[in-house]
Structure formats: structure tokens, C-alpha cells
C-alpha positions as CSV (number, residue, x, y, z in Angstrom):
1,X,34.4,8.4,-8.2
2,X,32.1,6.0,-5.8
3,X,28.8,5.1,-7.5
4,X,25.6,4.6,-4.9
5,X,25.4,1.2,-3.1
6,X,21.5,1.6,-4.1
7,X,22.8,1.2,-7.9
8,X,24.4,-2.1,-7.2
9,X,21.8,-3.5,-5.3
10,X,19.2,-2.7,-7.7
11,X,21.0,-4.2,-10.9
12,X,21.6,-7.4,-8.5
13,X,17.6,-7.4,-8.2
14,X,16.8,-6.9,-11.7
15,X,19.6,-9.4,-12.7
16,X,17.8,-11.8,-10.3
17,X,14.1,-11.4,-11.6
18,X,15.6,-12.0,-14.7
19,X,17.4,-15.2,-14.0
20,X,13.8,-16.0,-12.1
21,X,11.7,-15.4,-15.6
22,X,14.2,-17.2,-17.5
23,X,13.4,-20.4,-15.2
24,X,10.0,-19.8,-15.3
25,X,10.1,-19.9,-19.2
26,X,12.6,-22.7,-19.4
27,X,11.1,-24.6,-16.3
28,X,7.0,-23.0,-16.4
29,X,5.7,-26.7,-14.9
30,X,7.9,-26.8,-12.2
31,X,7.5,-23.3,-11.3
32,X,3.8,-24.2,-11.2
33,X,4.4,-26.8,-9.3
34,X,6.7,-24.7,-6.7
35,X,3.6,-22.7,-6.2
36,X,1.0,-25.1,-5.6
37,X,-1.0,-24.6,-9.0
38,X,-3.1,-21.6,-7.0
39,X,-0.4,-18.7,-9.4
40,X,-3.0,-16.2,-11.2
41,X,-2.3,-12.9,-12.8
42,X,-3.0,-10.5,-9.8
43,X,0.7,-11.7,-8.8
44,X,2.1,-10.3,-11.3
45,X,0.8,-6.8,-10.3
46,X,2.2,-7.5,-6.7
47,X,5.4,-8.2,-7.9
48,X,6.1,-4.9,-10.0
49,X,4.6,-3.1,-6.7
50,X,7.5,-5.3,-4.4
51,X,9.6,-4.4,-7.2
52,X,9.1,-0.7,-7.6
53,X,9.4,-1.1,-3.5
54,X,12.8,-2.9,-3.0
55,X,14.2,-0.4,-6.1
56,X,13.0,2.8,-3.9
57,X,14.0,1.3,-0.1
58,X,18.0,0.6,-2.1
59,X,18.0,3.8,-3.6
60,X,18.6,7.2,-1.5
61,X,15.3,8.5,-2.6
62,X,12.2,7.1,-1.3
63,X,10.3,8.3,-4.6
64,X,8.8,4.7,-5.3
65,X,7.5,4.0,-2.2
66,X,3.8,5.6,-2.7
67,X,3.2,4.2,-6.3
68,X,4.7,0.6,-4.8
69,X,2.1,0.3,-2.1
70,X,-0.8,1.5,-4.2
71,X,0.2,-1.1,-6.9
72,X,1.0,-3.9,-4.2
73,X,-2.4,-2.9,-3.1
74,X,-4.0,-3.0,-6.2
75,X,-2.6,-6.3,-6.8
76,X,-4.2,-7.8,-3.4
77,X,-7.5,-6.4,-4.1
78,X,-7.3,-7.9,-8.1
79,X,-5.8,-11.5,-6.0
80,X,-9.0,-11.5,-3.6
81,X,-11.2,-10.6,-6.6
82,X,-10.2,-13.3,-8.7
83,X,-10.1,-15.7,-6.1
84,X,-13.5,-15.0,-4.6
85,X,-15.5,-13.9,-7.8
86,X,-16.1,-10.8,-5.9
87,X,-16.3,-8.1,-8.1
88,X,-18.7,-6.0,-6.9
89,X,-16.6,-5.9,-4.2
90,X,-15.3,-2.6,-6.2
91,X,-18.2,-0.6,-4.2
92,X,-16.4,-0.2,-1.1
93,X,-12.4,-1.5,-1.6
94,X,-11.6,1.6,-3.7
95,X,-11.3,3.4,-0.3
96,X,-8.1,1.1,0.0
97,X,-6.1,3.2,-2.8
98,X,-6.0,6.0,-0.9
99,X,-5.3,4.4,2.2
100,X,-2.6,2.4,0.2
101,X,-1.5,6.0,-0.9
102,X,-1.4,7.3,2.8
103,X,0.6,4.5,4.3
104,X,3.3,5.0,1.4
105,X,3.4,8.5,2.3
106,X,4.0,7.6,6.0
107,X,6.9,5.4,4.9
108,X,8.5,7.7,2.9
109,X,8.1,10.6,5.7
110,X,9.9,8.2,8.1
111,X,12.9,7.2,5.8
112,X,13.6,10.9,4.0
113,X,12.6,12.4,8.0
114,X,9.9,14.5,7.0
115,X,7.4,14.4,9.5
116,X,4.5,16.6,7.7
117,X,5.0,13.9,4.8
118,X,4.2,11.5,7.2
119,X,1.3,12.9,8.9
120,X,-0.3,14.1,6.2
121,X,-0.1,10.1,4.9
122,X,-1.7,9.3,8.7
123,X,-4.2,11.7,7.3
124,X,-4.7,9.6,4.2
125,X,-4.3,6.4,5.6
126,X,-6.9,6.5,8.5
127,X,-9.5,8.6,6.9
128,X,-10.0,6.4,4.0
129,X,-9.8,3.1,6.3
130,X,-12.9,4.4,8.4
131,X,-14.3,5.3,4.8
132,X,-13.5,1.6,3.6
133,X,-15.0,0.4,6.8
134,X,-18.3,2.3,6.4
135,X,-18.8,1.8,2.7
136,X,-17.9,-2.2,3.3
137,X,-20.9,-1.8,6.6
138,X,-23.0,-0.1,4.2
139,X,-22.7,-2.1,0.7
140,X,-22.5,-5.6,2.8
141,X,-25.3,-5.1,4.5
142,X,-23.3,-4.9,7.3
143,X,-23.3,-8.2,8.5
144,X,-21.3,-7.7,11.5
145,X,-23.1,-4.6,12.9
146,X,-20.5,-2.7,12.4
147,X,-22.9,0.0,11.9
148,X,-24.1,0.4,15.6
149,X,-20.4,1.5,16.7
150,X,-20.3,5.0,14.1
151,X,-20.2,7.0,17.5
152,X,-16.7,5.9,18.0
153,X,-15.6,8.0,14.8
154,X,-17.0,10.5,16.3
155,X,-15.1,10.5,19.2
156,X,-11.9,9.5,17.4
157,X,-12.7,13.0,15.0
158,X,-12.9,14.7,18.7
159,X,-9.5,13.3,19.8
160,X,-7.3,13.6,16.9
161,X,-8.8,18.1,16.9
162,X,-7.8,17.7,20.0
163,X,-4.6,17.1,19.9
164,X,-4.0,19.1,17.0
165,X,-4.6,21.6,19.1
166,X,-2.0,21.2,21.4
167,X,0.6,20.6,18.7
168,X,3.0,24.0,18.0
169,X,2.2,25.4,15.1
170,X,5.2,26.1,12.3
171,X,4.2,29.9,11.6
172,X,6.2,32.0,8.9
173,X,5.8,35.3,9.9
174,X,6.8,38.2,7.6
């Protein structure tokens, strides 16, 4: 009996990340040195969110692909945090987990072919970028004038009824 390709391929990563700790403990100042000095802790959650994502893209399933992104993206919001001191920053960047959510939906519609997976992450993903967008306007005084352009989500609301409307519909009838 054949095992799954996606089984060897993930022990051969997880061997790998272990050799790669093993250095780091054996070898921590050269690893630091490797990465210019600038490693902080937010890595760390981006790696198990790259890790949860190469596991799920080898496997046949694409079950890990939502939980990777919104880790990965929790990880990049935690990075820019630490980095800038910006923790308040928390007022508007929350809009990113659903977002994060959405595009892992959209990537898992498109690799299992489920198209109402995916567009119901298009959904998810969009929405909560214009909501990221106007909470970020709103909380950062909007220093862009990003503000002055809210008709134009309007008329993107417009188009995307629009062409709903024009899609067939998938109807069980009794």
C-alpha cells in the first residue's frame, strides 16, 4: 500500500525545523548574527502560521490554510507592533483577521475547487479591508484624506449587487 507524497514531505519539513532549532540552540550567536540582530518574538508566530501553511499546501486537504494565514497575520501585526511601539494600533488592525480569514478561504476554494468557498472568502476578505481602511481613516485622523473618497464604496457596494445579479443562481427545487 502507497502512503501520500504529502506525508513524506511534511516529516521532511518537520525533520528540517528541527535540525534548524537544534542549530539555533547549539549555534544561538551565529543564528543572531545570520539575521542581522533585528529577530523578535512575533517571528515565531509567523513561522508556526508558514508552518501550519506548507503542512496544509503538501497535504491533500487544504484544512490549514485559513488558521495559517490568520496566524501568519497575527504574527505581522504583533512584528509591526513591536517594532513600532504601536499598540494602539489594535483600534483599527483587528479588521485584518478577518480579512486574513477571507483570503485563506479564497485559497483553499481555489486548491479543493470550491468556488462558493472562495467567494464567500472574497466576501470576507474585501469587506473587512474597506473596514480596516475606514477604521485606520478614522482612528489616525486620517492623515491621508482618505476619508473624502467613501463614495467610491458606495459605488463598489453598487457594482458587486450588480453583478450578483446577473450570476445564475444554484436553486434546489423540491
Amino acid at each position: 500500500m502507497r502512503r501520500p507524497r504529502g506525508s513524506f514531505w511534511a516529516g521532511l519539513f518537520v525533520v528540517l525545523i528541527g535540525i534548524g532549532l537544534l542549530f539555533a540552540q547549539l549555534q544561538p550567536n551565529l543564528v543572531l548574527r545570520l539575521l542581522g540582530g533585528n529577530f523578535s518574538w512575533p517571528w515565531i508566530v509567523i513561522g508556526v502560521g508558514v508552518i501550519f501553511l506548507f503542512l496544509s499546501l503538501l497535504s491533500d486537504g487544504a484544512g490549514l490554510v485559513v488558521p495559517a494565514c490568520v496566524i501568519i497575520t497575527v504574527g505581522g501585526i504583533l512584528l509591526y507592533q513591536v517594532q513600532r511601539q504601536d499598540w494602539e494600533s489594535w483600534s483599527f488592525v483587528w479588521a485584518l483577521l478577518p480579512a486574513s480569514a477571507g483570503l485563506g478561504m479564497i485559497i483553499s476554494g481555489f486548491l479543493r475547487r470550491k468556488n462558493r468557498l472562495a467567494r464567500t472568502g472574497m466576501w470576507f476578505f474585501f469587506t473587512n479591508l474597506v473596514l480596516f481602511g475606514v477604521f485606520w481613516a478614522i482612528f489616525r485622523r486620517d492623515s491621508i484624506g482618505l476619508l473624502r473618497f467613501w463614495p467610491v464604496l458606495l459605488v463598489g457596494l453598487g457594482l458587486v449587487f450588480i453583478i450578483q445579479a446577473f450570476q445564475p443562481k444554484n436553486r434546489i427545487t423540491p
